[in-house]
C-alpha positions as CSV (number, residue, x, y, z in Angstrom):
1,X,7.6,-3.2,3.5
2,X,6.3,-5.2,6.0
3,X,2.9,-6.1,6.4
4,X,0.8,-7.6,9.0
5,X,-3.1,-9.1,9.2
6,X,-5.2,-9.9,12.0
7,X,-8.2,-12.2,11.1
8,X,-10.9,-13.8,14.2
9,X,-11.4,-17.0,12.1
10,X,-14.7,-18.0,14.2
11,X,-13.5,-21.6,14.2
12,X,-10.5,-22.5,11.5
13,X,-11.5,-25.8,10.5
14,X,-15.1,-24.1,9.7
15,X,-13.1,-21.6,7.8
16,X,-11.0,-23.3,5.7
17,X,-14.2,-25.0,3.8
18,X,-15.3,-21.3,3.2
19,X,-12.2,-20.0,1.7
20,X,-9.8,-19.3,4.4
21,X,-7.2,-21.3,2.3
22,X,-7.6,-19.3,-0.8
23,X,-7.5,-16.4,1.2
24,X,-4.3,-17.2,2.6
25,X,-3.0,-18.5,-0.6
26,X,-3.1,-15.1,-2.2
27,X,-2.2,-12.7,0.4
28,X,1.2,-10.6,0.2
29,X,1.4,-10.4,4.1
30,X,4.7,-11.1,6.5
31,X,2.7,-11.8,9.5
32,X,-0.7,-13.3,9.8
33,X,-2.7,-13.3,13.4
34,X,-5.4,-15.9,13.9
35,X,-7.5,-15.9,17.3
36,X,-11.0,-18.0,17.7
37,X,-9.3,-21.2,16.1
38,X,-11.2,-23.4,18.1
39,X,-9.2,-26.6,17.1
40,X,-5.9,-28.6,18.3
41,X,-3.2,-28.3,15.9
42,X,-3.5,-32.4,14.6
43,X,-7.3,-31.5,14.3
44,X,-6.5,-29.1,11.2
45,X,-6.1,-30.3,7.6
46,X,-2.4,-30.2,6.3
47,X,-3.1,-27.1,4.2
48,X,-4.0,-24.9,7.5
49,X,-1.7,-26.8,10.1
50,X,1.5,-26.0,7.9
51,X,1.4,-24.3,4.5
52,X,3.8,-24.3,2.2
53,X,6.1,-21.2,2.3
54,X,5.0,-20.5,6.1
55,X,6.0,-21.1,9.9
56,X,2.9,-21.9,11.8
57,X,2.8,-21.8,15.7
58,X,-0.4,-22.8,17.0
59,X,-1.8,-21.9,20.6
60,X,-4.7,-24.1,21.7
61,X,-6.6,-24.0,24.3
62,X,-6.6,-26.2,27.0
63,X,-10.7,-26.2,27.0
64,X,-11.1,-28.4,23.6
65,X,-13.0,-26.4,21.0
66,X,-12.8,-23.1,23.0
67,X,-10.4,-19.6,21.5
68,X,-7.2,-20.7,20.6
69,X,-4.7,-18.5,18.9
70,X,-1.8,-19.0,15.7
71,X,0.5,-16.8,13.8
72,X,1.5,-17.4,10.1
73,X,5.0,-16.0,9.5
74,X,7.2,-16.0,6.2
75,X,10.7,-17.0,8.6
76,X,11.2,-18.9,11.3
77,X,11.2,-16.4,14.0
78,X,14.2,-15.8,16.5
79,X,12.1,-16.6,19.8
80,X,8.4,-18.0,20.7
81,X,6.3,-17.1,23.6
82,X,2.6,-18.7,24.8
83,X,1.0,-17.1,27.3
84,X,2.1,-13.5,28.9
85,X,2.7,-15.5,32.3
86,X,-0.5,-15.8,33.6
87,X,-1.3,-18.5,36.3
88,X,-4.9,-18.2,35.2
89,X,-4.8,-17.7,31.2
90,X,-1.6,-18.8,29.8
91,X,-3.2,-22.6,28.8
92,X,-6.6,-20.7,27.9
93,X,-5.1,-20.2,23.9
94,X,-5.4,-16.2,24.1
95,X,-2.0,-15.2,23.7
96,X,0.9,-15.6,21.4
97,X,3.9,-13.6,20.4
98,X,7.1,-13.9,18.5
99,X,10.6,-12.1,17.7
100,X,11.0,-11.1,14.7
101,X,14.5,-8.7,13.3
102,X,13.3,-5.6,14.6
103,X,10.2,-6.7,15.8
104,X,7.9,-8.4,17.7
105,X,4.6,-10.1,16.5
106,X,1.7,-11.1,18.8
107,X,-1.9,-12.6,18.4
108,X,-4.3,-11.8,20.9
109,X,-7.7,-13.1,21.6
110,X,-9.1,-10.6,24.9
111,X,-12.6,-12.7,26.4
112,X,-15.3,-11.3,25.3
113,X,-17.5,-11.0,28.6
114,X,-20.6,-10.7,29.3
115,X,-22.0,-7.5,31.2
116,X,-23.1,-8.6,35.1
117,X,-21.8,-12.1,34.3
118,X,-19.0,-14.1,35.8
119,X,-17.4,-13.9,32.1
120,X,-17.3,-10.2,32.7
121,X,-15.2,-10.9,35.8
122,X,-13.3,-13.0,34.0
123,X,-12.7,-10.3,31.2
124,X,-11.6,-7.6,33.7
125,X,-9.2,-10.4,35.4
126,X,-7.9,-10.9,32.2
127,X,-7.7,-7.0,31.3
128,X,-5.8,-5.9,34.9
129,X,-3.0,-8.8,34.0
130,X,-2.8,-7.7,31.0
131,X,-1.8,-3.8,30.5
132,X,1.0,-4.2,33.2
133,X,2.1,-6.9,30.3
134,X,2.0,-4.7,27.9
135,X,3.6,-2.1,29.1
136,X,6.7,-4.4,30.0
137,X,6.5,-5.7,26.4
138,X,7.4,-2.3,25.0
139,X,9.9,-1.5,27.5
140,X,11.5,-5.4,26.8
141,X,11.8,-4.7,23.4
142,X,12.8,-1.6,23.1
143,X,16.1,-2.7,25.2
144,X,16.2,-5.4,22.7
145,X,15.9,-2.8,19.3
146,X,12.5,-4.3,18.7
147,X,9.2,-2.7,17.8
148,X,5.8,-4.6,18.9
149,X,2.6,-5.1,17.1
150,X,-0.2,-6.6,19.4
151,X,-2.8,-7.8,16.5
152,X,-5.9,-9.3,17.5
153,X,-9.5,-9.3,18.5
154,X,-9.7,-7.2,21.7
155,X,-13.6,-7.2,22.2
156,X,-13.5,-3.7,22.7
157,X,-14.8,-0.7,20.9
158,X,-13.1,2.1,22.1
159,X,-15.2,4.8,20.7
160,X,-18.6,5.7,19.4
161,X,-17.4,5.9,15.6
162,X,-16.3,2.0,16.6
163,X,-19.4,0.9,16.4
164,X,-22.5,1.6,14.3
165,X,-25.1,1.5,17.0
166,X,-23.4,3.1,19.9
167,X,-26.4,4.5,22.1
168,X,-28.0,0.9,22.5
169,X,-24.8,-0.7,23.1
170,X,-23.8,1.6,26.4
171,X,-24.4,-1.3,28.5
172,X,-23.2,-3.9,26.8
173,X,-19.9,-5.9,26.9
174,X,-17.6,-4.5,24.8
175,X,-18.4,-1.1,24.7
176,X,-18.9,-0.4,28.7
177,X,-17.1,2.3,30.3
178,X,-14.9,0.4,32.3
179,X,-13.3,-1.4,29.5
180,X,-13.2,1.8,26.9
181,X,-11.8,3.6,29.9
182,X,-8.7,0.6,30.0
183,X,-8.2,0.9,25.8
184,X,-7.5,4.8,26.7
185,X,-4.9,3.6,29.3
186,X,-3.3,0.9,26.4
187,X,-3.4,3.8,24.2
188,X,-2.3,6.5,26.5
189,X,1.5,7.9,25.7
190,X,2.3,7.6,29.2
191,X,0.5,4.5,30.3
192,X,0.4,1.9,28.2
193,X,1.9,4.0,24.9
194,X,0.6,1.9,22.2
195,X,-1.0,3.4,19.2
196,X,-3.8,1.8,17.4
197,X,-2.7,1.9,13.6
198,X,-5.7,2.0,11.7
199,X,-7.4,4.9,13.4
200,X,-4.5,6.6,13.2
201,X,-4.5,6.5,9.7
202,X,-7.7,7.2,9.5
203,X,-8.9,9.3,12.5
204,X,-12.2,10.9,11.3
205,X,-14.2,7.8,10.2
206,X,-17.1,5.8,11.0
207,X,-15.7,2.4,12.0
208,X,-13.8,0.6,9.5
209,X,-15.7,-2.0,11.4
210,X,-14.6,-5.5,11.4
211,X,-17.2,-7.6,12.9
212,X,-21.1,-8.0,12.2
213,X,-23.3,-10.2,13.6
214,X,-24.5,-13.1,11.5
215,X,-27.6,-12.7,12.8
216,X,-30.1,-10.3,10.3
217,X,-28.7,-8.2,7.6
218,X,-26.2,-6.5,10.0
219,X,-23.3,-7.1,7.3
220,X,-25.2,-6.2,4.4
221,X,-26.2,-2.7,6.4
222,X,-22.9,-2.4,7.7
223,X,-24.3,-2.3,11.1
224,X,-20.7,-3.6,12.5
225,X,-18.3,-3.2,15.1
226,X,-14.3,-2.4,14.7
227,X,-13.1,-4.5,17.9
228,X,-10.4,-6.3,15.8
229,X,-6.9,-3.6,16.4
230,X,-3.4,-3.9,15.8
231,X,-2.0,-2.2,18.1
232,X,1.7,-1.2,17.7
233,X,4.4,0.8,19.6
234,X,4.6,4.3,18.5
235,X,8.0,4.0,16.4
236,X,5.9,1.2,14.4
237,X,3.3,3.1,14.0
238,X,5.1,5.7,12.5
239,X,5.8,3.8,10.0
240,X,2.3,2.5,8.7
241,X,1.8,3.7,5.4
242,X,-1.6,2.0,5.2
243,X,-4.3,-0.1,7.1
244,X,-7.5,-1.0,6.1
245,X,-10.1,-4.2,6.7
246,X,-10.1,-6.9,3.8
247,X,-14.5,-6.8,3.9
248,X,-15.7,-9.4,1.7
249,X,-17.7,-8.2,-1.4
250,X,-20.7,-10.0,-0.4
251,X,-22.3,-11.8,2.7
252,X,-22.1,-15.2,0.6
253,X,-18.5,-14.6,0.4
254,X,-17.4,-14.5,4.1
255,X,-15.4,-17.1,5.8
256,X,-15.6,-15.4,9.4
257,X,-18.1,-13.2,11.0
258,X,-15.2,-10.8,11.4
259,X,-12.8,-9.5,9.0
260,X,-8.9,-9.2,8.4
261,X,-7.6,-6.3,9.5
262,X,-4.1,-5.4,7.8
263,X,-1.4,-2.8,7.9
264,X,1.7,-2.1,5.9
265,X,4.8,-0.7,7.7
266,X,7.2,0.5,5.8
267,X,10.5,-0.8,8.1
């Protein structure tokens, strides 16, 4: 078995006071994802920069305090990449990937935008670099015997069961057309031709969402989003045998406003 989590820490200093620590203490996981760590790797306590039992590689940013992505893996992998050779976003911590036998492993942290904004510009920039990427990813490592598994926040809901309020969220970032329109090319067989795991294994269900405003009750009323995806090649995917999202049993007990979202492959 190998299993994999993908967690949006919303700052991992902040989340290691709230129980990111004990969290990854006690997690059976191979591979663990971080995006939105927001810190420089000799700003983080001993216990998050390099835990016992795992190798840590840490992406900043080169804006201090701004995304910043890290994997968590239980071996030292055979090759590590930053950055998917992007002039504009390879020093912008959003990107992160490493060889694993069999497979390869990446963090991803996709800009969020902002609809008629410059940082909606920025997002589709980021977006038409990106799938041609991709698409040479799978084809790399398939000539190589690997799998991939692209885990991260991807500020995108692809569908209407991906979000709880849908209708008042058409023209907002993150569920426009444009950018649902570009997860169906990611996901398309002949385009892109990854497969996102968890609706997969669960193709008829509301969400599972992942993230929820910290603003009013919108965790307590489940009144989420499920932007967070791991999104693997389709001989991977096959071999999921179960995904789900590690919600916290109560609002108190939250350490991020989003949630892990974990698969188990059995290799």
């Amino acid at each position: 078995m190998f299993t994999v989590t993908s967690a949006n820490v919303n700052g991992l200093r902040a989340a290691a006071k709230k129980g990111f620590v004990e969290w990854l203490a006690g997690t059976s996981a191979d591979a663990v994802c971080l995006q939105e760590v927001r810190a420089e790797e000799a700003q983080l306590p001993e216990e998050v920069r390099a835990p016992e039992g795992w190798f840590t590689a840490h992406a900043p940013a080169a804006a201090k305090g701004r995304a910043g992505v890290s994997l968590y893996l239980r071996r030292e992998p055979d090759a590590l990449r930053v950055g998917f050779g992007s002039s504009e976003f390879d020093g912008s911590g959003r990107y992160i990937e490493a060889d694993l036998p069999g497979v390869t492993v990446a963090s991803l942290y996709l800009p969020s935008g902002e609809a008629e904004t410059e940082k909606q510009d920025e997002k589709y920039r980021f977006m038409g670099e990106f799938l041609p990427y991709l698409k040479e990813l799978r084809v790399r490592a398939a000539a190589d015997g690997r799998e991939v598994v692209v885990c991260g926040d991807w500020n995108i809901a692809h569908r209407e069961a991906d979000l709880k309020n849908w209708k008042a969220n058409r023209k907002s970032a993150g569920f426009l057309p444009e950018e649902r329109e570009w997860l169906t090319r990611v996901l398309d067989e002949t385009d892109g031709g990854y497969v996102d795991v968890v609706r997969a294994l669960h193709p008829d269900q509301e969400g599972p969402y992942s993230w929820w405003s910290y603003r009013g009750r919108a965790f307590d009323n489940d009144t989420g989003w499920r932007i967070d995806y791991q999104m693997a090649t389709a001989g991977l995917a096959a071999k999921a045998v179960k995904a789900y999202v590690e919600r916290a049993a109560t609002h108190a007990e939250r350490w991020s406003d989003h949630a892990p979202v974990t698969a188990v492959y059995e290799l």
